[in-house]
C-alpha positions in Angstrom: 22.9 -84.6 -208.9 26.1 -83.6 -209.7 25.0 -79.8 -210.2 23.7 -80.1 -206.7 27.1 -81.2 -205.2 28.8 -78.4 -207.5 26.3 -75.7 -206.0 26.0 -76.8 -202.1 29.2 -74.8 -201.9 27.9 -71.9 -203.0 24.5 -72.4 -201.6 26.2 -72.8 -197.9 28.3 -69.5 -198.2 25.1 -67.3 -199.5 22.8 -69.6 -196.6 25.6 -68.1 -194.0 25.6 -65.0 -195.0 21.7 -64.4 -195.2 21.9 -66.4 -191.6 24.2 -63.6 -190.5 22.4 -61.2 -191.2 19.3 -62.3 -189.8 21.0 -62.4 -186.4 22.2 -59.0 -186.9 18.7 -57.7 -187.7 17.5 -59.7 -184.5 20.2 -58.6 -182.3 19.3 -55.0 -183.6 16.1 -55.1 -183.1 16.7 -56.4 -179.1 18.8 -53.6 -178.5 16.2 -51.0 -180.1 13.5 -52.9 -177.8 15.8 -52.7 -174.4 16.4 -49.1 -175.3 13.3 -47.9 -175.6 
């Protein structure tokens, strides 16, 4: 348990950042679509 609490840090920041770039990815994707 306590490598779990030592990690969730970690595992938060790289969990953000994959989140962020799955909205960047979506929000391209909406503009490519709208374009077209």
């Amino acid at each position: 348990m306590k490598a779990y609490l030592t990690l969730r840090p970690a595992t938060l920041l790289t969990g953000y950042v994959d989140y962020t770039i799955l909205i960047a990815i979506w929000y391209n994707n909406e503009s490519a679509a709208k374009n077209s």
